[in-house]
Backbone bond lengths (Angstrom), bond angles and torsions (degrees), N, CA, C in turn:
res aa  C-N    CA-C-N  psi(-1)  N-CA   C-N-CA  omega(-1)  CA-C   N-CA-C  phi
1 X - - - 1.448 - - 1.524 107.80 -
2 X 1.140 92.96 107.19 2.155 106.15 167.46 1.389 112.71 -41.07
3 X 1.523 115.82 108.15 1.429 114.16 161.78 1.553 122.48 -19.56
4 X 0.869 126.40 -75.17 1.611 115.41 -163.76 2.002 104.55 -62.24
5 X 1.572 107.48 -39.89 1.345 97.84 179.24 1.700 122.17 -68.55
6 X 1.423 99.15 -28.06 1.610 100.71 161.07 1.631 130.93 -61.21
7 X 1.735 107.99 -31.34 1.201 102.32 161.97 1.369 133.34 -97.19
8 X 1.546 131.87 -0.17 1.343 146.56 119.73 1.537 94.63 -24.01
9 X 1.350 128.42 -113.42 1.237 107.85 170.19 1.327 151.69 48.71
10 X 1.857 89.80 -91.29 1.371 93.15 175.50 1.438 117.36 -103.68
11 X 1.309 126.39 -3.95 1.369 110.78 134.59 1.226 149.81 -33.72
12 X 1.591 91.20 -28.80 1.931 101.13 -177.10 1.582 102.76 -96.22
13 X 1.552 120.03 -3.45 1.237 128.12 178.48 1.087 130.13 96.94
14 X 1.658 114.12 12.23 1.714 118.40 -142.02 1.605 91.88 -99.64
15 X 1.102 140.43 0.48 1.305 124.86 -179.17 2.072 107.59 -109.48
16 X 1.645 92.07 130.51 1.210 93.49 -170.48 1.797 118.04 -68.32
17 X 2.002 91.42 -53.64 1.451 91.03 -178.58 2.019 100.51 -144.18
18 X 1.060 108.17 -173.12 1.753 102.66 -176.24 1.695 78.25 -144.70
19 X 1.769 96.90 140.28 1.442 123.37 163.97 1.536 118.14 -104.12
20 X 0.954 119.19 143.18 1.300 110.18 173.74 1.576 111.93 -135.98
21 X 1.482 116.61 125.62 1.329 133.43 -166.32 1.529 120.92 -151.89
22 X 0.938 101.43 177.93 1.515 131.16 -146.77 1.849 101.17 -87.91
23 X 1.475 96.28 111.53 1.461 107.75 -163.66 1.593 104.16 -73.08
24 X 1.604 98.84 134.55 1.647 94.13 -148.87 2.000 92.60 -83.36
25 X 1.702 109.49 -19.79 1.655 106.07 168.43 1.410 126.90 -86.81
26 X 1.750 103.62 16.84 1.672 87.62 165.08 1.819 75.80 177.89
27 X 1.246 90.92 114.45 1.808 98.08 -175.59 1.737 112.62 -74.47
28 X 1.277 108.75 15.58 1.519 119.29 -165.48 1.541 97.46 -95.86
29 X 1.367 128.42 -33.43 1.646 152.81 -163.72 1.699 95.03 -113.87
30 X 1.908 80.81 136.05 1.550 116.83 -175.00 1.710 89.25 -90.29
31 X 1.733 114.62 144.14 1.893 106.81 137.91 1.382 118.51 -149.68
32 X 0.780 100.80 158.16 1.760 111.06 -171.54 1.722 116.26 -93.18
33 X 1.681 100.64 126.92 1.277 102.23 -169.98 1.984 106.58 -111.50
34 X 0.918 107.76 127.83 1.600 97.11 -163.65 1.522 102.14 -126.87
35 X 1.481 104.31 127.53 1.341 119.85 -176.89 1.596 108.92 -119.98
36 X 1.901 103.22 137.66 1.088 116.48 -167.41 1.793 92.67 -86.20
37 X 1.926 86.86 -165.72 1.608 105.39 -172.87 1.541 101.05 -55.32
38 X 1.550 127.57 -34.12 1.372 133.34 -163.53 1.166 110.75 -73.25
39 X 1.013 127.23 -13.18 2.378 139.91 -154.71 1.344 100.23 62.15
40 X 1.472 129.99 18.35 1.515 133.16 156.64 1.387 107.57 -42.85
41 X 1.305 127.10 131.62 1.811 119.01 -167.47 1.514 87.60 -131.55
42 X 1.728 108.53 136.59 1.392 111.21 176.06 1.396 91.60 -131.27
43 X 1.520 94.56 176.28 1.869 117.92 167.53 1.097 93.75 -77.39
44 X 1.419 136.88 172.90 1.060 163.10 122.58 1.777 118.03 -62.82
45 X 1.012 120.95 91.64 1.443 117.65 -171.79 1.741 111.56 -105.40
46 X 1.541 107.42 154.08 1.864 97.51 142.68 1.296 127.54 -64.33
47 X 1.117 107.07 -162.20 1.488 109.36 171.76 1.553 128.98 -65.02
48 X 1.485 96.69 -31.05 1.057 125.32 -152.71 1.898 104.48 -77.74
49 X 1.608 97.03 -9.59 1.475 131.29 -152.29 1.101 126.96 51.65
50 X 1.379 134.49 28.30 1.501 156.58 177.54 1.760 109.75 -89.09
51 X 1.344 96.68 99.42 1.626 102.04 176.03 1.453 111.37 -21.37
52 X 1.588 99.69 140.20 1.724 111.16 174.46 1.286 92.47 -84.19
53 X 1.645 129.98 132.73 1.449 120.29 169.21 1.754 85.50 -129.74
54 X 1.265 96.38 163.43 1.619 108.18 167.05 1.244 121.40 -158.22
55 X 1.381 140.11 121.42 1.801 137.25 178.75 1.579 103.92 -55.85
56 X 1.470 109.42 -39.56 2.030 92.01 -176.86 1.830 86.43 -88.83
57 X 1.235 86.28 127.26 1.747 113.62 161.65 1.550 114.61 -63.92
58 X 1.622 112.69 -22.06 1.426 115.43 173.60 1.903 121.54 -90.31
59 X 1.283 96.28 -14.64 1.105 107.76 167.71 1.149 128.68 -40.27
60 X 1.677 104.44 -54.92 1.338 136.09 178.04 1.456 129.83 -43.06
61 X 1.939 103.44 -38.02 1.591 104.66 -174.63 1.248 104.19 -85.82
62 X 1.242 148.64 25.42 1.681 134.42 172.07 1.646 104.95 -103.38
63 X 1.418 103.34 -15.71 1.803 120.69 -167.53 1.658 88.70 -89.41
64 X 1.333 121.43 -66.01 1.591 124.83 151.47 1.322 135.10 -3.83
65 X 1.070 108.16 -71.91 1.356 140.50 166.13 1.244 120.27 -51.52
66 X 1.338 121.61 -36.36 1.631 127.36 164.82 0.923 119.47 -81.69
67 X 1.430 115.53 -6.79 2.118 116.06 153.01 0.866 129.16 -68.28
68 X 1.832 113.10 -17.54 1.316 120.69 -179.28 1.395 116.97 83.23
69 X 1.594 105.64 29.30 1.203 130.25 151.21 1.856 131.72 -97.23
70 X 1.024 100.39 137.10 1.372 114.73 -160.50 1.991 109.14 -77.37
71 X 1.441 95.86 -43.18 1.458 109.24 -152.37 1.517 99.50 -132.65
72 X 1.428 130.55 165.76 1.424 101.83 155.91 2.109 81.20 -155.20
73 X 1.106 117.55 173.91 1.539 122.99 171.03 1.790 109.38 -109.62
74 X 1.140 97.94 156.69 1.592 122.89 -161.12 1.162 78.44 -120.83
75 X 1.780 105.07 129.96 1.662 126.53 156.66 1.677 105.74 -120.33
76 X 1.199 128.21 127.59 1.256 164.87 -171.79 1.294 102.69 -83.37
């Protein structure tokens, strides 16, 4: 899911919750998997549609957070 259309999105409220886990091509990088009202599960992408990955795991909740998500769960 394209950054800007993911946060369109979550303005309109459509995403239930965001996961964040353990990048299965380089276990060093966090990414966020975000599922709408349906349990439809996407990547989190740029624009560019290239997975958002990041090594700080805290990085992650301000990118989160602009979906208009509150909380999200950490998978290990």
């Amino acid at each position: 899911m394209k950054l800007d259309n993911a946060i369109a999105l979550g303005k309109a409220g459509a995403w239930k919750e965001a996961q964040v886990r353990v990048s299965p091509g380089n276990i060093d990088q966090w990414f966020v998997m975000l599922h709408d009202k349906d349990n439809k599960a996407y990547v989190f992408a740029d624009n560019e549609d290239k997975p958002i990955t990041h090594k700080d795991l805290n990085a992650l909740a301000p990118l989160i957070k602009s979906l208009g998500l509150n909380d999200f769960t950490v998978f290990l």
